[in-house]
C-alpha positions in Angstrom: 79.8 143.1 78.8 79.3 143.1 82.3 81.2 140.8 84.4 82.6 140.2 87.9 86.4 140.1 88.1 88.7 139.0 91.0 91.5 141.7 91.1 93.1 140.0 93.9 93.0 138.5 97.1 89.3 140.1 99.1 88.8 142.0 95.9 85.5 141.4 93.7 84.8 144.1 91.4 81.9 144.2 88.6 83.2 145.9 85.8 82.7 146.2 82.1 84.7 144.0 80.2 85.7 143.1 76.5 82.7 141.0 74.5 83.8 137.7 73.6 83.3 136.3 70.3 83.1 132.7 69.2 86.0 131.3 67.3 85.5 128.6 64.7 83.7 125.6 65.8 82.4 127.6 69.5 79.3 128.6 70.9 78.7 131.9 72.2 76.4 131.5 75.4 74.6 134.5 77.1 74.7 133.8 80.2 71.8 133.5 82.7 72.7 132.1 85.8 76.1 131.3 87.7 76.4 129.6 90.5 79.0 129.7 93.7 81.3 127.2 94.3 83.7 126.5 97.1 86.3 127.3 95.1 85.0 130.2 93.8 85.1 131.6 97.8 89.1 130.2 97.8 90.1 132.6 94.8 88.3 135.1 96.1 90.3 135.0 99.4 93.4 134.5 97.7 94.0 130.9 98.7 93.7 129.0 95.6 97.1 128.1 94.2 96.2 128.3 90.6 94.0 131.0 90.1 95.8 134.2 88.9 94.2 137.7 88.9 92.5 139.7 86.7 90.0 137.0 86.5 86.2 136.6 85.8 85.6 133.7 88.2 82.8 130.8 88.1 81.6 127.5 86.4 78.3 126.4 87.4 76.1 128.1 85.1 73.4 128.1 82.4 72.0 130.2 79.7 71.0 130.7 76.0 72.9 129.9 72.4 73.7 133.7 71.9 76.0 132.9 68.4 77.1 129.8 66.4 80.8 130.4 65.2 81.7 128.9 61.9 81.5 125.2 62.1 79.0 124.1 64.7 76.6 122.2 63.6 72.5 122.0 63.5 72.3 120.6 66.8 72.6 123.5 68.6 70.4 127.3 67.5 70.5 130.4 68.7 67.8 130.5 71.9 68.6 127.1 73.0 69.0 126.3 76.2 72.7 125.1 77.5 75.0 124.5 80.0 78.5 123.6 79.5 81.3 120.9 80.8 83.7 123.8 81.9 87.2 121.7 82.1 89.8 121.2 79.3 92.7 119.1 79.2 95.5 118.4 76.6 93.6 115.7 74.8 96.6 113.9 73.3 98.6 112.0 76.7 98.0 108.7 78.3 95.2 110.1 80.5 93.6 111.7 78.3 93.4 108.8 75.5 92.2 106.8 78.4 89.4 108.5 79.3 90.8 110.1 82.4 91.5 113.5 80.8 90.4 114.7 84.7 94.0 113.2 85.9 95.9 115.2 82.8 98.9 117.3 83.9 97.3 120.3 81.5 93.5 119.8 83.1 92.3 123.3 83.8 88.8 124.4 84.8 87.1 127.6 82.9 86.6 130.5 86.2 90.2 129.2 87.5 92.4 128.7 84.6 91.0 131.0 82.1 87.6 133.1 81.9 84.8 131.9 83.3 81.3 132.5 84.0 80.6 135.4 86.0 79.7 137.3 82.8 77.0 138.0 80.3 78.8 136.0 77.5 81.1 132.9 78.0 82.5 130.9 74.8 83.7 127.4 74.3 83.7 124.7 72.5 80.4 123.0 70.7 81.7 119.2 72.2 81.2 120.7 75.7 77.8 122.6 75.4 75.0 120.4 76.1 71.2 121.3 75.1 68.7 121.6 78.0 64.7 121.3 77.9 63.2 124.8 77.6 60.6 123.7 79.9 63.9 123.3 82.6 63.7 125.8 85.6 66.4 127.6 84.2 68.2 128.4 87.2 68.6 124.5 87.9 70.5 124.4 85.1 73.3 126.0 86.9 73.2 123.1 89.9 74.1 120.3 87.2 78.2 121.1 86.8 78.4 120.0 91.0 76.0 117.7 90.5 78.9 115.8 88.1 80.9 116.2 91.1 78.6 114.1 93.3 77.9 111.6 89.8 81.4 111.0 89.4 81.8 110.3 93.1 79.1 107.4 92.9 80.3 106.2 90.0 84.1 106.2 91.6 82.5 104.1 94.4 80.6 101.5 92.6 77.8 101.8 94.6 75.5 98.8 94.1 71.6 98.3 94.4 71.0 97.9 97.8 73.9 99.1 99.2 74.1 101.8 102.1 75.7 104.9 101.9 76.9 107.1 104.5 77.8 110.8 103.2 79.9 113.4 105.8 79.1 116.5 105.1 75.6 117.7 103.7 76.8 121.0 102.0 76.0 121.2 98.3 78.3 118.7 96.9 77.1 116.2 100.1 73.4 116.6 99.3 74.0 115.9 95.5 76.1 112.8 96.1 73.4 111.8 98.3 70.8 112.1 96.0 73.2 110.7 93.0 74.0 107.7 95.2 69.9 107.0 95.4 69.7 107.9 92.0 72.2 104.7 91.1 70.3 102.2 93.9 71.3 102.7 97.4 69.1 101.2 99.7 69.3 103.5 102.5 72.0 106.5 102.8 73.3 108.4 105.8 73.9 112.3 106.0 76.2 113.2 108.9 76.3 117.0 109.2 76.6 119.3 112.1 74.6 122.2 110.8 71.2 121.7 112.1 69.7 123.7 108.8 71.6 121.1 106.4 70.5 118.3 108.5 66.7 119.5 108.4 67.3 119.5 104.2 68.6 116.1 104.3 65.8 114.6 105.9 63.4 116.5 104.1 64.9 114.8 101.3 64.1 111.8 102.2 67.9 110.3 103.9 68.6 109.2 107.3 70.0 112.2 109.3 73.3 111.9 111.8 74.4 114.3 113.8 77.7 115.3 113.5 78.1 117.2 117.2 77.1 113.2 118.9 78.6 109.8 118.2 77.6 109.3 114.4 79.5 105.9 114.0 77.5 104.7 116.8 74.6 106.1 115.5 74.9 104.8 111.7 76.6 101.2 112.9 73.8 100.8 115.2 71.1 100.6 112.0 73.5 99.0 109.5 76.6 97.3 111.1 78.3 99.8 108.9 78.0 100.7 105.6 79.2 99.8 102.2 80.7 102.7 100.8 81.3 106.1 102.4 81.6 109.7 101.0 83.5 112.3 102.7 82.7 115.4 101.5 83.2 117.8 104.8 87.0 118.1 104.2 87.4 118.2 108.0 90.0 116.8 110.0 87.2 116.1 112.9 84.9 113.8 110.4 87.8 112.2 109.2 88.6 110.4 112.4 85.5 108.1 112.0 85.4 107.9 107.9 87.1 103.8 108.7 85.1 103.3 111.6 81.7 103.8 109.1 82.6 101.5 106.9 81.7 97.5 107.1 84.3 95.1 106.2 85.1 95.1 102.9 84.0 98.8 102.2 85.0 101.6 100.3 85.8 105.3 101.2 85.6 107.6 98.7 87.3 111.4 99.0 85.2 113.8 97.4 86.7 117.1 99.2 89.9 118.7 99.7 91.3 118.9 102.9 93.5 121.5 103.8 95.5 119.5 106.4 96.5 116.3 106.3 94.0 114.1 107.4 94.1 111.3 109.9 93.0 107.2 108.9 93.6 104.2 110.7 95.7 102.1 107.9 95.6 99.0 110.3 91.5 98.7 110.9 91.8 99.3 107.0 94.0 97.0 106.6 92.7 94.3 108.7 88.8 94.9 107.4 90.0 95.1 103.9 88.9 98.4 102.8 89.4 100.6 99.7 90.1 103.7 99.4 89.6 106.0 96.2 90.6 109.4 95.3 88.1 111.7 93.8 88.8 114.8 91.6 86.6 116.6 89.5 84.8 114.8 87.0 84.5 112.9 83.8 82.8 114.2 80.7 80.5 110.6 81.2 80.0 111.7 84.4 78.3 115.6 83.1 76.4 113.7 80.9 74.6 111.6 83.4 74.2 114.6 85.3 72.3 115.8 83.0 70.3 112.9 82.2 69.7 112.6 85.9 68.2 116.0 86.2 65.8 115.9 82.8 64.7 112.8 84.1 63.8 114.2 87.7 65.6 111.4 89.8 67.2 114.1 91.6 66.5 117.8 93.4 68.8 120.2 92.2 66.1 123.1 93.2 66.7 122.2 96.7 70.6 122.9 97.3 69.6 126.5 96.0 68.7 129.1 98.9 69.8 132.2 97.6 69.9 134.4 94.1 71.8 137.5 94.4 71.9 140.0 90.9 76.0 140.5 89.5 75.6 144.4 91.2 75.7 142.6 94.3 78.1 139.8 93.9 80.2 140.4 97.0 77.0 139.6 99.3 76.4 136.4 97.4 80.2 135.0 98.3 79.4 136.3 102.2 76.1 134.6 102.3 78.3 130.9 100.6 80.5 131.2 104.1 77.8 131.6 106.0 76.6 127.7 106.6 74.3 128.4 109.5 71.8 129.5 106.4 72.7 128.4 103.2 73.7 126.5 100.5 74.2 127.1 97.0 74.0 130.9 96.4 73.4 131.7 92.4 74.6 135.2 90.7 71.7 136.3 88.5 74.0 137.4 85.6 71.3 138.2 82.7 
């Protein structure tokens, strides 16, 4: 099969590779789509600390039941549409019997820790496939694995009807926790970006855009008197400075990215306006399901975070066009 393999650090190559086949009780899935994650450009760089080469990258995709190992049941036929949950964990410690098999010590996600996506055929098991409409767009199938990112965030901050929501950073992830935050009630939500092409989508979209490159506290505290829970998901150690500052007394701040350096807060305003604070880090497999659900049921846009399809032949383009913020978002490999 053809597939795109990470040979090491700046090195993509599309290459023939051996044809999976489905063990006992998995799914063979053709793929279709795959899309490009942030972390997908770390590996590809050679900064991600897990990720060991040869590797076929990705976990965002979508695509058709190719073959039903021995074991899975009637729910799923060959032709089907499906996307997959692409994480594992142990399934047997504390965390994992708890529900929290996201904070295992084993948790590994498929395109980092093992094969992923970036290939014709990808295998795993029946428990993590889940059946799409064939009526979907296909290729919006392949926005649903961030989308859980941006669920799971939401769900992490408890936002509440009526509440507003200020999001930093209106990349991918942003726009989808944006859209997932209106999708569970918020009354009016805030996009602070300083890409004037990400700040045009977010208003298109219907949300109240800040410009990061002015004052955005004052701008968002001047409508709301701050807001009740607030989403970073820039990463950036200049947007972190006014993450307390957003929030209204009693607030939450929620960290959806991962920031390279350590980032500043001011402990005492938190301290003093008691404010929470929440960790954020991957998903839950409730959380992929309500992605789902959220997209079948059209309370969210997944069609607009895409801006480019590139074919596998030309792979290497699609990762240079993700770094390129000035004019896109999420960049999909067209893989069958």
């Amino acid at each position: 099969m053809r597939s795109l393999v990470w040979q090491g650090p700046n090195q993509l190559v599309v290459q023939d590779s051996p044809k999976p086949r489905p063990q006992p009780g998995e799914v063979l899935i053709k793929v279709a789509y795959t899309g490009i994650c942030g972390s997908d450009i770390t590996i590809y760089r050679g900064f991600h600390q897990r990720a060991t080469p040869p590797l076929i990258t990705g976990h965002e995709f979508v695509g058709h039941v190719a073959e039903l190992g021995s074991g899975v049941d009637d729910r799923l036929q060959v032709g089907d549409v499906v996307t997959a949950e692409p994480t594992f964990s142990c399934g047997t410690c504390k965390y994992c019997r708890s529900n929290l098999s996201n904070l295992c010590a084993k948790v590994g996600v498929r395109g980092v820790d093992g094969p992923g996506a970036f290939a014709e055929y990808f295998t795993t098991k029946q428990e993590k496939v889940y059946k799409l409409p064939p009526d979907l767009p296909l290729r919006e199938g392949a926005v649903i694995e961030p989308l859980a990112v941006g669920v799971h965030a939401v769900n992490k901050g408890k936002v509440a009807v009526d509440e507003d929501v200020a999001v930093v950073g209106a990349g991918p992830i942003g726009i989808l926790t944006a859209q997932a935050a209106r999708a569970r009630g918020a009354r009016r939500v805030f996009v602070i970006e300083v890409k004037p092409n990400r700040l045009k989508l977010a208003e298109k979209l219907g949300f109240i855009p800040i410009d990061g490159m002015k004052d955005p506290v004052e701008a968002v505290r001047s409508m709301s008197g701050g807001v009740d829970v607030v989403f970073d998901a820039a990463g950036a150690l200049a947007s972190a400075r006014y993450l307390v500052p957003l929030a209204k007394k009693g607030g939450r701040l929620v960290v959806v990215s991962i920031f390279k350096d350590e980032p500043p807060l001011d402990l005492r305003t938190m301290a003093y306006s008691e404010l929470s604070l929440c960790g954020c880090f991957i998903y839950l497999p409730q959380d992929f399901h309500q992605a789902v659900e959220l997209l079948i049921s059209g309370k969210v846009d997944v069609a607009s975070v895409i801006s480019h399809e590139v074919p596998l032949e030309d792979a290497i383009r699609g990762f240079e066009l993700m770094e390129k913020a000035d004019d896109s978002m999420k960049v999909l490999i067209k893989v069958g």
